[in-house]
C-alpha positions as CSV (number, residue, x, y, z in Angstrom):
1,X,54.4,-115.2,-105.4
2,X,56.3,-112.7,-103.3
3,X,60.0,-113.1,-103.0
4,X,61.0,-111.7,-99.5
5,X,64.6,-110.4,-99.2
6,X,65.9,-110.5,-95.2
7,X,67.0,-111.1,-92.4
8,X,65.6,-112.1,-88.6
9,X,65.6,-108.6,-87.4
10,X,62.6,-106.3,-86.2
11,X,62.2,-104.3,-89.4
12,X,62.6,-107.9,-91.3
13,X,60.1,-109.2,-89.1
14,X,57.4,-106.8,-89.8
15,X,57.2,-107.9,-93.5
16,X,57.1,-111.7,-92.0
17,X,54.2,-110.9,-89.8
18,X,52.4,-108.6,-92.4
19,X,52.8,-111.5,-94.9
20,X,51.6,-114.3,-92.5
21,X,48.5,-111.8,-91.3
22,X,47.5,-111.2,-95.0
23,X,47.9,-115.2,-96.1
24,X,49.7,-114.2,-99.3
25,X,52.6,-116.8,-100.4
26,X,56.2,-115.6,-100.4
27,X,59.6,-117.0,-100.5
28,X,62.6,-116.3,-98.3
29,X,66.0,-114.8,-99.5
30,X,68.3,-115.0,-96.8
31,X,70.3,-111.3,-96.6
32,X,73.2,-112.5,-94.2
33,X,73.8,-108.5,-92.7
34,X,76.8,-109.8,-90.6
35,X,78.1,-111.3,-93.7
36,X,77.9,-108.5,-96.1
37,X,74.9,-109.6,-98.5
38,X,73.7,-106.5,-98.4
39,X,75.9,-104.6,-100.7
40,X,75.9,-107.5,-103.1
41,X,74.9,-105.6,-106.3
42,X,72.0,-108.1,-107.2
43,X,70.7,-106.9,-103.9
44,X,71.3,-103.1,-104.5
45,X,69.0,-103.5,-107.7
46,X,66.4,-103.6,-105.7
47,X,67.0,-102.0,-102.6
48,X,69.1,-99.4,-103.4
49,X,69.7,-98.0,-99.6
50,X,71.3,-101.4,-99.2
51,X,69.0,-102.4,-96.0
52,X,66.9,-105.2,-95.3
53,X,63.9,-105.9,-96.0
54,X,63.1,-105.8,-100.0
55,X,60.6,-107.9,-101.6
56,X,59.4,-108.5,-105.4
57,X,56.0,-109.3,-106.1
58,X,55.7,-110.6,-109.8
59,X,52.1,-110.0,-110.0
60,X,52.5,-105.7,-109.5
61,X,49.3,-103.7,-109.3
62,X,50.1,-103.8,-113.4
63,X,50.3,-106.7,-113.1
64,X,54.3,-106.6,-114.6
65,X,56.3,-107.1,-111.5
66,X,57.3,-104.5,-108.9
67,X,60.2,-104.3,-106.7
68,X,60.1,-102.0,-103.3
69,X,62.5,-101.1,-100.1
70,X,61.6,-99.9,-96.8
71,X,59.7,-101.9,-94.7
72,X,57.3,-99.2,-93.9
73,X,56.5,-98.7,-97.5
74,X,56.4,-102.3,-98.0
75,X,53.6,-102.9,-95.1
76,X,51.4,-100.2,-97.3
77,X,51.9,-102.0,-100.3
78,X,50.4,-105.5,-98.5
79,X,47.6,-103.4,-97.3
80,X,46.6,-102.1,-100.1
81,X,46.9,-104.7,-102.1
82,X,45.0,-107.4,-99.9
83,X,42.6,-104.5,-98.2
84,X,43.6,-106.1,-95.1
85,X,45.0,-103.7,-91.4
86,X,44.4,-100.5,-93.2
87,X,41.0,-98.9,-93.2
88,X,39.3,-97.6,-96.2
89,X,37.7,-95.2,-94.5
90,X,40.0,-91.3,-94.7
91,X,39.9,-91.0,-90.7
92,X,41.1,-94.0,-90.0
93,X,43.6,-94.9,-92.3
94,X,45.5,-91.3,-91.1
95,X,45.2,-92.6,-87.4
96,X,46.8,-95.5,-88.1
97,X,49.4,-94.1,-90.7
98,X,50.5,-91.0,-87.8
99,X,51.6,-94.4,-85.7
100,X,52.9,-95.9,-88.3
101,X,55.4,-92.9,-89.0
102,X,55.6,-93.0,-85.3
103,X,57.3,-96.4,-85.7
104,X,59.7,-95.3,-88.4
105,X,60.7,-92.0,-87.7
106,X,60.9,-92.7,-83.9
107,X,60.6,-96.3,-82.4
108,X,63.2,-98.0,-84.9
109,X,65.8,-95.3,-85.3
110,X,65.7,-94.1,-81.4
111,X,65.7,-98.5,-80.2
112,X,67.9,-99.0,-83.3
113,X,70.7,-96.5,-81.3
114,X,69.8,-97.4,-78.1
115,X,70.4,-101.1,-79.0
116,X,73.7,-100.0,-80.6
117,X,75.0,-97.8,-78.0
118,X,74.2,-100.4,-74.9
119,X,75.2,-103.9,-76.6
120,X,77.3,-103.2,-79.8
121,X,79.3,-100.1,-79.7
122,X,83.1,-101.0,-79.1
123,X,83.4,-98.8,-75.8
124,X,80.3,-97.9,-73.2
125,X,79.8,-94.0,-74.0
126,X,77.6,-93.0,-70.5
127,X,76.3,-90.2,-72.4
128,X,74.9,-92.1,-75.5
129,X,73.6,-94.7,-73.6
130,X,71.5,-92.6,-71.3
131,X,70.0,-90.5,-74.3
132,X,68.8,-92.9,-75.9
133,X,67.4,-95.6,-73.2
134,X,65.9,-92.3,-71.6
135,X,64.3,-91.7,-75.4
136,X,63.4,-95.2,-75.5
137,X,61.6,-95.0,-72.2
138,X,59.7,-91.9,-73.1
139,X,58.3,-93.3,-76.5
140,X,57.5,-96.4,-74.5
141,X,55.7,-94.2,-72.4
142,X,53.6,-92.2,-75.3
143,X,52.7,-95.9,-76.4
144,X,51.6,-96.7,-72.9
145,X,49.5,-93.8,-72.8
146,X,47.5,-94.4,-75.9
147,X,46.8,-98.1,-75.2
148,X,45.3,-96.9,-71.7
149,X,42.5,-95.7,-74.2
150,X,42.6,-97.9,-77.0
151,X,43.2,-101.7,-77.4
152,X,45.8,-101.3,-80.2
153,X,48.3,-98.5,-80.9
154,X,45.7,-96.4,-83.7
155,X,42.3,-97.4,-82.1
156,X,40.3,-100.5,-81.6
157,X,41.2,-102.8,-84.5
158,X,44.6,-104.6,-85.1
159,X,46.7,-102.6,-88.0
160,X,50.0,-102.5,-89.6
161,X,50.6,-99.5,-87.1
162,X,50.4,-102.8,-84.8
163,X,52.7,-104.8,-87.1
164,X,55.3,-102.1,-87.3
165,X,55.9,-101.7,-83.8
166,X,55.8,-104.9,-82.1
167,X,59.0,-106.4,-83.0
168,X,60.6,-103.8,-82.0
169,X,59.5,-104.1,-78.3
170,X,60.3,-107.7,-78.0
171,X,64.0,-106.9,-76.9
172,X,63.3,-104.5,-74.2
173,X,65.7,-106.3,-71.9
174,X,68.6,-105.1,-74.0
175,X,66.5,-101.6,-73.9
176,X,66.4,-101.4,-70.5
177,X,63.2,-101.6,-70.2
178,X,61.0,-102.6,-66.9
179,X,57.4,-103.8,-68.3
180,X,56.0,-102.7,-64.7
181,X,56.5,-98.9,-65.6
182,X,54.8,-99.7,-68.6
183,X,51.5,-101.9,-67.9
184,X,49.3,-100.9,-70.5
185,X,51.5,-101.6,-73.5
186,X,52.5,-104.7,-71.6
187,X,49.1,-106.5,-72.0
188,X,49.0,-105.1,-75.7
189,X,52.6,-106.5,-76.1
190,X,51.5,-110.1,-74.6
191,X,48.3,-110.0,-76.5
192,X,50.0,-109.5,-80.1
193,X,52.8,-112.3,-79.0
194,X,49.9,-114.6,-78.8
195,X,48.5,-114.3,-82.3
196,X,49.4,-116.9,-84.6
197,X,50.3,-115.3,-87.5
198,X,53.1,-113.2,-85.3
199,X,54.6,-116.3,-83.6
200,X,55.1,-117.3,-87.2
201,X,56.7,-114.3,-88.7
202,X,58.7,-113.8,-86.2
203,X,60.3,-117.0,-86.0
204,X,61.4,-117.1,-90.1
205,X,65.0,-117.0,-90.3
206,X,65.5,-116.8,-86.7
207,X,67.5,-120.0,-86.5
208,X,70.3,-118.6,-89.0
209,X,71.1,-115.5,-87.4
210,X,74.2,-115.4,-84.6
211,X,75.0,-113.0,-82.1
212,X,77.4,-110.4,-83.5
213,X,81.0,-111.7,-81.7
214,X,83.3,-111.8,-84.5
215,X,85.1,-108.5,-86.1
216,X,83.7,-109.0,-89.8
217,X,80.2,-109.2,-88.7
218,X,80.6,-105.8,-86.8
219,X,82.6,-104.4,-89.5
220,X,80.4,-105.2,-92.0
221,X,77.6,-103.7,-90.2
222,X,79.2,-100.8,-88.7
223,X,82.5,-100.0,-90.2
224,X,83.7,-98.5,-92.8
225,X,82.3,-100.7,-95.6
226,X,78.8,-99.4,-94.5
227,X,79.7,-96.0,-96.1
228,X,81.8,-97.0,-99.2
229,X,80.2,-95.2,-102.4
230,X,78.2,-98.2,-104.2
C-alpha cells in the first residue's frame, strides 16, 4: 500500500493520475496547504522541502519501506517500479525524461508564478504579470510545436512526460491562455482529459480544497511562515 501525502493541486495531481494509470493501491493524506499542514513536523520527516506531494510505499524496492518528495521524482519511482509510461529502451526513456525536466524546471515554476502574479499576489505588478503569461505563452507554444509532430509530448506513446504536464494546463483561463493560438496541444489536452484514469486522479481531494479568500490561507502559503527555519 502506498500512502499518498497531498493536496488537489497540479503537482498533487500528477501522483493521482500516475497512481490511477499504474492500478497500484494507495491511501490519501490530506496536506491542508492553506491550513499550514505542511510544516507539521510528522510531515517534514518525510518531505523535508515541506511541499506537497510525499508518498510512503511500505513495500520499497528492499522491500523495507521508502519514503520520497518531489513529484517528479515520485513519477520515476511508479515507473520503475510497475514498468509502466517509461520505456526500457535508452532512447526513449531520455526523450521522455528531457520533457519531463521540461515540466519541472519550466512548466510548473514559470505557470506556478504566472498563476501567483495574475490571481494571488496582493497588488497587480504589470510587469510580473506580463513576464510570466508572455513565458507561459511561449512554453505553450514549444509544446504546441512538438505535438504538431507527435501524438504525445515525448513521441507516440502516452508517458509520465504526459502525466507531468497536463494538470498543469487545465487552468489556462487563469493563464491567460486562448486554446485557438494553441490547436495542436488543444486536441492533445482534450484527448488526455478524456482518459479514465485522469478524470479520476484529478478529481481526489478536489472537493476539500477552497479558493484562497481568507488572510491565514495566503499567509500560510506565502508569507512569512513559508520561510521560518524548520
Amino acid at each position: 500500500m502506498i500512502d499518498v501525502y497531498s493536496w488537489a493541486t497540479p503537482n498533487g495531481h500528477k501522483v493521482h493520475i500516475m497512481l490511477e494509470e499504474c492500478g497500484l493501491p494507495y491511501r490519501v493524506h490530506p496536506i491542508n496547504i492553506g491550513a499550514g499542514d505542511q510544516f507539521r513536523p510528522e510531515f517534514l520527516k518525510i518531505s523535508p522541502n515541506n511541499k506537497i506531494p510525499a508518498i510512503v510505499d511500505d513495500k520499497g524496492p528492499d522491500g523495507q519501506p521508502i519514503s520520497l518528495f518531489e513529484s517528479g521524482a515520485i513519477l520515476l519511482y511508479l515507473a520503475s517500479k510497475t514498468g509502466k509510461f517509461l520505456p526500457r529502451s535508452d532512447r526513449q526513456k531520455f526523450e521522455v525524461l528531457q520533457w519531463l525536466m521540461f515540466q519541472m524546471g519550466g512548466v510548473g515554476p514559470m505557470l506556478g508564478q504566472t498563476h501567483h502574479f495574475r490571481i494571488y499576489a496582493p497588488e497587480k505588478i504589470e510587469y510580473a504579470v506580463n513576464r510570466y503569461t508572455n513565458e507561459t505563452k511561449r512554453l505553450y507554444g514549444v509544446m504546441d510545436k512538438q505535438l504538431a509532430t507527435h501524438r504525445y509530448i515525448a513521441g507516440d506513446e502516452y508517458t509520465i512526460a504526459d502525466i507531468a504536464i497536463f494538470p498543469w494546463l487545465r487552468s489556462w483561463q487563469n493563464q491567460g491562455i486562448d486554446w485557438a493560438d494553441y490547436p495542436h496541444l488543444k486536441k492533445w489536452f482534450d484527448e488526455i482529459s478524456l482518459r479514465p484514469a485522469v478524470m479520476r486522479g484529478v478529481q481526489v481531494l478536489a472537493d476539500l480544497r477552497k479558493p484562497l479568500v481568507d488572510d491565514k490561507a495566503r499567509e500560510m502559503m506565502f508569507g512569512a511562515t513559508q520561510y521560518q527555519k524548520r
